[in-house]
Residue, then its C-alpha position, 0 to 999 in steps of 0.5 A: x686359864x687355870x689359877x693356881x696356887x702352888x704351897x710347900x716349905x720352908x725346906x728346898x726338899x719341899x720348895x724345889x718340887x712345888x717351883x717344878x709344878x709351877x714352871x710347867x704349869x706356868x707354861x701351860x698357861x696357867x696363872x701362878x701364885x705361890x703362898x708360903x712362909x717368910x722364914x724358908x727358902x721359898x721366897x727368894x727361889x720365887x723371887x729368882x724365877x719370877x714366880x708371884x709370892x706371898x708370904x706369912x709369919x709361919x713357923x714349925x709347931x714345937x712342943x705346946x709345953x714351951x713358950x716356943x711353941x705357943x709362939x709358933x701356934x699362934x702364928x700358925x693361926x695367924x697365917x691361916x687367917x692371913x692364907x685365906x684372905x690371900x685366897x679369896x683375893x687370889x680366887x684359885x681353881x685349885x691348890x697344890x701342896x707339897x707339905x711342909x710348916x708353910x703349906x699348913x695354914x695354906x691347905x687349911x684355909x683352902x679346905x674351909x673356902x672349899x677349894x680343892x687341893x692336891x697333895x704330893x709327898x716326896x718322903x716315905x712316911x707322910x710328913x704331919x702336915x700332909x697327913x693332916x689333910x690328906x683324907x679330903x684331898x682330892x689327890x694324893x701322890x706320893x714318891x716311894x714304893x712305900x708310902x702306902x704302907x706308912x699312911x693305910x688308910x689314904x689312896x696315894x698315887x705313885x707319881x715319882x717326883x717333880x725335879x728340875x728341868x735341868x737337872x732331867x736334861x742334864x740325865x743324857x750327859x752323864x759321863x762318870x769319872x772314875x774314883x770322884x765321891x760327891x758329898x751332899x748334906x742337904x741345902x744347909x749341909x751336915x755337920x756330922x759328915x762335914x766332920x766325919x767324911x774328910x776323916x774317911x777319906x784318908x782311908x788307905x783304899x780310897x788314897x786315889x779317890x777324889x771328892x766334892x763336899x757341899x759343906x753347907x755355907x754356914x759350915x764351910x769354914x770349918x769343914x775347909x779347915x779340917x781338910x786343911x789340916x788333913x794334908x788331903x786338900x789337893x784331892x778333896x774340894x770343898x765348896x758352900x753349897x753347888x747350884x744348879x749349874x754345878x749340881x748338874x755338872x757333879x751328878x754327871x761325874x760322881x761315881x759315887x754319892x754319900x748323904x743323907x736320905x731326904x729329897x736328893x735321893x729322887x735326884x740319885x735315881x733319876x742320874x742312876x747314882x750308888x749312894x751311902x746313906x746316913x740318915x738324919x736321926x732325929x728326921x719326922x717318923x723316922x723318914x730318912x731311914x724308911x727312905x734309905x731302906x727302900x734303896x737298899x732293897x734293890x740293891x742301889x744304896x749302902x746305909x750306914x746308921x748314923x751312929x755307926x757312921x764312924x769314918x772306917x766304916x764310911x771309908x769302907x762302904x765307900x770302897x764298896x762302889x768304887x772298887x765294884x763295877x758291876x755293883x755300880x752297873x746293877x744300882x743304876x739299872x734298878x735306879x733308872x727303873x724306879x725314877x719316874x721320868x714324866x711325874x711333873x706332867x702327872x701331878x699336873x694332870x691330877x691338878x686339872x682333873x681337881x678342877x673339873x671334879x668340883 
């Protein structure tokens, strides 16, 4: 039986993809343990799919020239020390990482009890963490076209990315209903297109669009009440935050996505979804926007830099899908061809390949 121990977080762009490997691995037979960090999502996701966890007090490493940031390093040390006991206690043939504060002092650990690791990076410029560690991994995947480009002197395998199941089986039920927007802001939602979307979408030429906006749950409220006070409540839902059975029923509708640019654009390829984008400024190296740009290559995204992002030209770049069929027709051709239905299966094939290479 293979033991493994899956790493990644405390973000869901990190966390859901790392769950994925480790539901098909699980039901391949192998033996889970997922290590991360107290403070992400990834204890509770464990904890509702029944997945082993142990975690430690990591946190993001700030500035070194702060008392916040010998904070986190201090604890970064600590969870690597805590990490390898988990380790030796575990006794893994194999580590599998998707990136992120919390999977740091895990790889860490592995590499000095010589465990080999796997590595999978869902941005287009390899995060600090995964970078770190990449040259002595004994694969590293990657989702984008361009990844290469931004880390040249590693060997990355283009793999695609490990979405859940249920949003793939959800793929052959798409059915679009004309003129429905979807606004995604991440798990914990964006503030600036919480305040700016509703704005949009009294736009003259959108008056017959509809639209769903996860607002993100701490941001709700406020986002409710400008769309109150926009007398556009009776077109435009807002809701905390969609799960998965939701999340699976808006993919199936929207005609059109507007968001940022990290971890649901796998998400937009796989359902064939035109999108505009609005990338996070202030993303590691610039990722969301290297993300976005790969999109807008083969013509299946629109992207509006954040400080352009006013809602005229939201409202406009919106228009732009909706009111153009044939564009709509060609981004979900050229999205279906660069998703990568089967990339759970590789990563798990590269992971029991670690194995049999030590």
């Amino acid at each position: 039986m293979l033991r493994l121990v899956v790493t990644g977080g405390g973000t869901g762009g990190h966390v859901y993809p790392a769950l994925e490997v480790a539901r098909y691995a699980s039901e391949q037979g192998a033996e889970i343990l997922y290590l991360g960090s107290l403070r992400g999502q990834e204890g509770k996701a464990c904890a509702d799919r029944g997945i082993l966890f142990q975690g430690f007090p990591s946190e993001p490493l700030y500035s070194l020239k702060t008392p916040r940031g010998w904070r986190a390093a201090a604890q970064l040390l600590r969870a690597k020390s805590m990490a390898k006991r988990a380790l030796k206690a575990a006794d893994p043939d194999v580590v599998f990482s998707t990136g992120g504060y919390s999977a740091g002092p895990v790889v860490a650990a592995a590499r000095s009890l010589g465990i080999p690791y796997c590595i999978h990076e869902a941005n287009s410029v390899p995060g600090r963490s995964n970078l770190m560690f990449a040259h002595e991994a004994d694969a590293f995947t990657c989702l984008f076209k361009s990844t290469p480009k931004f880390a040249p002197n590693v060997s990355c395998v283009r793999v695609g990315q490990p979405l859940r199941h249920e949003l793939r089986e959800a793929v052959k039920d798409r059915k679009p209903v004309e003129d429905l927007v979807l606004i995604v802001g991440g798990s914990q939602g964006s503030e600036y297109l919480n305040m700016n979307m509703p704005r949009a979408a009294t736009s003259d030429q959108l008056q017959s669009t509809r639209f769903l906006h996860a607002s993100g749950p701490k941001n709700f409220e406020s986002t409710f009440k400008v769309v109150q006070s926009l007398g556009i409540d009776d077109r435009y839902r807002v809701v905390p935050y969609l799960e998965t059975n939701d999340m699976v029923e808006a993919y199936r509708s929207a005609t059109v996505v507007v968001g940022r640019s990290g971890s649901t654009l796998a998400e937009l390829a796989m359902f064939g979804i035109p999108s505009v984008l609005v990338p996070l400024p202030s993303a590691a190296g610039n990722h969301q926007f290297h993300n976005a740009e790969e999109f807008v290559e083969i013509n299946a995204a629109k992207l509006v830099p954040q400080d352009q992002a006013t809602p005229a030209a939201l409202a406009e770049a919106i228009e732009g899908w909706v009111g153009n069929a044939e564009a709509r027709q060609i981004a979900e051709r050229e999205l279906k061809a660069w998703d990568i239905p089967d990339a759970t299966e590789r990563i798990y094939e590269l992971i029991q390949q670690a194995t049999v290479q030590h």
